[in-house]
C-alpha positions in Angstrom: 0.0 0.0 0.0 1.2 3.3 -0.9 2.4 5.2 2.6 1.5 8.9 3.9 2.7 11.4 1.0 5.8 13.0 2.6 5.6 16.1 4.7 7.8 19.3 5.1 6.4 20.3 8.2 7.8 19.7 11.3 5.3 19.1 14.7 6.3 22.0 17.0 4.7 20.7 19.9 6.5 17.7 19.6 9.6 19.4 19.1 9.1 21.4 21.8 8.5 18.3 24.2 12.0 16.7 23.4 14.6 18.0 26.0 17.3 19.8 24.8 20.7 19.2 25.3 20.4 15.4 23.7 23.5 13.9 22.6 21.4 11.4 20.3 18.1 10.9 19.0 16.6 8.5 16.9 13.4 9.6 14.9 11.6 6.6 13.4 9.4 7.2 10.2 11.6 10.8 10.1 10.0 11.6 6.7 11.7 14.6 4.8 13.9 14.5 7.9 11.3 18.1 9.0 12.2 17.3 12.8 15.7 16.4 12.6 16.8 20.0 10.8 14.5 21.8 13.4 16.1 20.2 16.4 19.4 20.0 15.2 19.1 23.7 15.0 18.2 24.0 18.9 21.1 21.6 19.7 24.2 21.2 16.8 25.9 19.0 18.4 22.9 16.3 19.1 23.9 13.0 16.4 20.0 12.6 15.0 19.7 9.0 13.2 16.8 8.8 11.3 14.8 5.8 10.0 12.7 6.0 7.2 10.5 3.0 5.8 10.4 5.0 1.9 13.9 5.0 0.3 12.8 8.4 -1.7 11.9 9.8 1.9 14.9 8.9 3.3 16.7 10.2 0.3 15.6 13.4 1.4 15.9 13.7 4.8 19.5 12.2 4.2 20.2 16.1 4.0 18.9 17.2 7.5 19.8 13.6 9.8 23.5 12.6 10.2 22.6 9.2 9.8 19.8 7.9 8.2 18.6 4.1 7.4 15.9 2.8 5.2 14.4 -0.1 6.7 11.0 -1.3 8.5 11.7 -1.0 12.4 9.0 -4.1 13.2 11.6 -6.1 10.9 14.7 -6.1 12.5 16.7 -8.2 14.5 18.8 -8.9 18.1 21.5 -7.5 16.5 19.7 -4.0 15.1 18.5 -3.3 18.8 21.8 -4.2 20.3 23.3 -1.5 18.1 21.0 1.3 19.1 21.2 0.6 22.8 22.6 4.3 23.3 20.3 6.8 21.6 19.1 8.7 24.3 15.7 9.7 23.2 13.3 8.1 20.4 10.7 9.7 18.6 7.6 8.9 16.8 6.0 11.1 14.9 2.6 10.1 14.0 4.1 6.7 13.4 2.5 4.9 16.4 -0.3 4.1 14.5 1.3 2.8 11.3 2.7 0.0 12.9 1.0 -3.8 13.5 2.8 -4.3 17.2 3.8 -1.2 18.6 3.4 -2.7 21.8 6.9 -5.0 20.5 8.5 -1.9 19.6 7.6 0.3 22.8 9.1 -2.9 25.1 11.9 -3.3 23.0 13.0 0.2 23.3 12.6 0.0 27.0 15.5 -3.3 27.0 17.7 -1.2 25.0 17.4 2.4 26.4 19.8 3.7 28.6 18.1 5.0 32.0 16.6 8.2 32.3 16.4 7.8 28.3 13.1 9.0 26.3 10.3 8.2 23.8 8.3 11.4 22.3 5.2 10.6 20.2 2.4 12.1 18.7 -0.3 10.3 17.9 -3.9 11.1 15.9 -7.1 10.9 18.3 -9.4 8.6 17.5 -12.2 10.1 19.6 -11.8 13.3 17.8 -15.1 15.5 17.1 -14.9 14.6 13.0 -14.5 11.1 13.7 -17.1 10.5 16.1 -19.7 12.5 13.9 -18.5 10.8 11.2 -19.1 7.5 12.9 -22.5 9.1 13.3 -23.6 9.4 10.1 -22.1 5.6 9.2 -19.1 6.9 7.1 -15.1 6.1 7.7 -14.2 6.7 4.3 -10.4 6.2 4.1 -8.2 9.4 3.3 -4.7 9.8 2.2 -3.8 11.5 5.3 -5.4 12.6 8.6 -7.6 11.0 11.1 -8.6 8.7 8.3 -5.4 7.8 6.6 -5.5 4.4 4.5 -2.2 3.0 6.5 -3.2 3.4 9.7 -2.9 0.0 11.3 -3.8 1.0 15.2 -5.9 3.6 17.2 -5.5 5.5 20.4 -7.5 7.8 22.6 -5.9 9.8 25.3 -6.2 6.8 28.0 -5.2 3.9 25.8 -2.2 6.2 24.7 -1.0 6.5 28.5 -1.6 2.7 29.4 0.4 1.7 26.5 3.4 3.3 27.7 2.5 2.4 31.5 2.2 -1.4 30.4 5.9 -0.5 28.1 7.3 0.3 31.9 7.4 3.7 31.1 6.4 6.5 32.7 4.8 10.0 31.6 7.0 13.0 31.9 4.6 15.2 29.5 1.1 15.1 27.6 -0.3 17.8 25.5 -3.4 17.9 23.3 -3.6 19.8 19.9 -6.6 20.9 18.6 -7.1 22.5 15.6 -9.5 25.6 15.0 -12.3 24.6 13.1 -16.0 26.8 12.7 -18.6 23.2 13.5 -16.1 22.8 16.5 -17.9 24.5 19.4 -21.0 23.4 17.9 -19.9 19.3 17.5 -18.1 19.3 21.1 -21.4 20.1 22.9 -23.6 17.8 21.1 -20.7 14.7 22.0 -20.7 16.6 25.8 -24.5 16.6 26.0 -24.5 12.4 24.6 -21.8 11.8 27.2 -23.8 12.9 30.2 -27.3 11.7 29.1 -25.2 7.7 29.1 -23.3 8.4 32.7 -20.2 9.0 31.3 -18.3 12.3 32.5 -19.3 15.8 30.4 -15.9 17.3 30.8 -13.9 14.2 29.6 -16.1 13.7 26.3 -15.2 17.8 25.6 -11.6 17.4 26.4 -11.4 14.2 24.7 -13.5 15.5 21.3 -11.3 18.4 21.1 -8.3 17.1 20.7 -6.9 16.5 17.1 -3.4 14.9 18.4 -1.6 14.0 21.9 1.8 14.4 21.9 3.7 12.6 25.0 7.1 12.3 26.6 7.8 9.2 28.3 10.8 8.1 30.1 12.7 4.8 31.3 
C-alpha cells in the first residue's frame, strides 16, 4: 500500500517536548527529515539517526539527519536493537499508528534504552469531534492523510495512549493535546458533551477528549 505522502512540516509541539541538550536521538518514520533539521538547529551538536520506511523519503531527509537508514523497524533483529542501545531519546511522529505491534516496539525500546532515556510521540485521536460524527452518520471513508489515513494500522484515545506506555514500563514526563481551530467545533463538542452525560459517562472528559486533534507525550525509562 502506498504510505503517507511525505511532509515538510515539522510538529512544533512535539519538538518542543523533546529535551534539549540530547547527545542522540533517533526519529523513526523521520520523513523529509522536518524534525531532525528543526532540532538540530536547537542543539548542533545532538547526532540525529533517522529511519525511514520510503527510500525516496529517506533520500531526502539524508540532507537534515546525520545518519539515516531505510528499513522497516518491526523487521529487525537482536543484533539492530543491540546497536541502538545508546540513543538517548526516540521519537515517533505520528508513526505509532502505522505499525502492527507497537506494543513490541515500545518494550523493545525499553530493554535497550539507557536509563533516564526517552520516547516522544504524537499520535492522531481517534475520539476526535470529526471522527465521532462521522461515525455518526455511518461513514469512515479512508483518506490519504489525517484521522482517516488508509495505512493506519492502530488507534489510540488519550487513555489507551498513556496505558500503552505504563504497560511498556514507562512513565509519563509530559502530555499535551492539539486541537485544531475549526467553525462546526464548538457546535460538534457540545452535542458529543450533551451524549456523554445523558449515558453516565463524565461531560468534561467527552469535551476534552473530542477536542483534541493529536496527543503528543514524553515518556521516560
Amino acid at each position: 500500500m502506498k504510505q503517507t505522502p511525505i511532509a515538510y512540516l515539522h510538529n512544533d509541539t512535539l519538538l518542543n517536548v523533546i529535551p534539549s541538550g540530547l547527545g542522540s536521538v533517533i526519529e523513526v518514520g523521520c520523513g523529509s527529515g522536518a524534525l531532525a533539521r528543526e532540532y538540530k538547529k536547537l542543539n548542533p551538536y545532538c547526532e540525529f539517526t533517522g529511519i525511514e520506511l520510503v527510500e525516496e523519503y529517506a533520500a531526502v531527509a539524508k540532507g537534515s539527519c546525520d545518519y539515516i537508514y531505510s528499513l522497516d523497524i518491526e523487521a529487525q533483529d537482536d543484533y539492530f536493537w543491540y546497536s541502538v542501545r545508546n540513543q538517548q531519546c526516540w521519537i515517533f511522529s505520528d508513526v505509532l499508528e502505522h505499525l502492527f505491534d507497537p506494543w513490541k516496539i515500545l518494550l523493545s525500546i525499553h530493554k535497550t534504552l539507557p536509563k533516564g532515556g526517552y520516547v516522544a510521540v504524537s499520535v492522531p485521536n481517534i475520539q476526535h469531534w470529526s471522527v465521532q460524527l462521522s461515525i455518526l452518520r455511518g461513514v469512515f471513508d479512508y483518506q490519504d492523510s489525517g484521522l482517516f489515513d488508509r495505512t493506519h494500522i492502530r488507534w489510540f484515545t488519550r487513555d489507551s495512549l498513556v496505558k500503552t506506555f505504563l504497560q511498556s514500563g514507562f512513565k509519563i514526563i509530559d502530555l499535551k493535546s492539539r486541537v485544531l481551530d475549526h467553525p462546526f467545533q464548538t457546535q460538534a463538542i457540545e452535542l458529543i458533551a450533551n451524549l456523554a452525560e445523558k449515558v453516565g459517562a463524565s461531560k468534561e472528559d467527552a469535551c476534552v477528549g473530542a477536542a483534541a486533534f493529536q496527543y503528543v507525550l514524553l515518556a521516560q525509562k
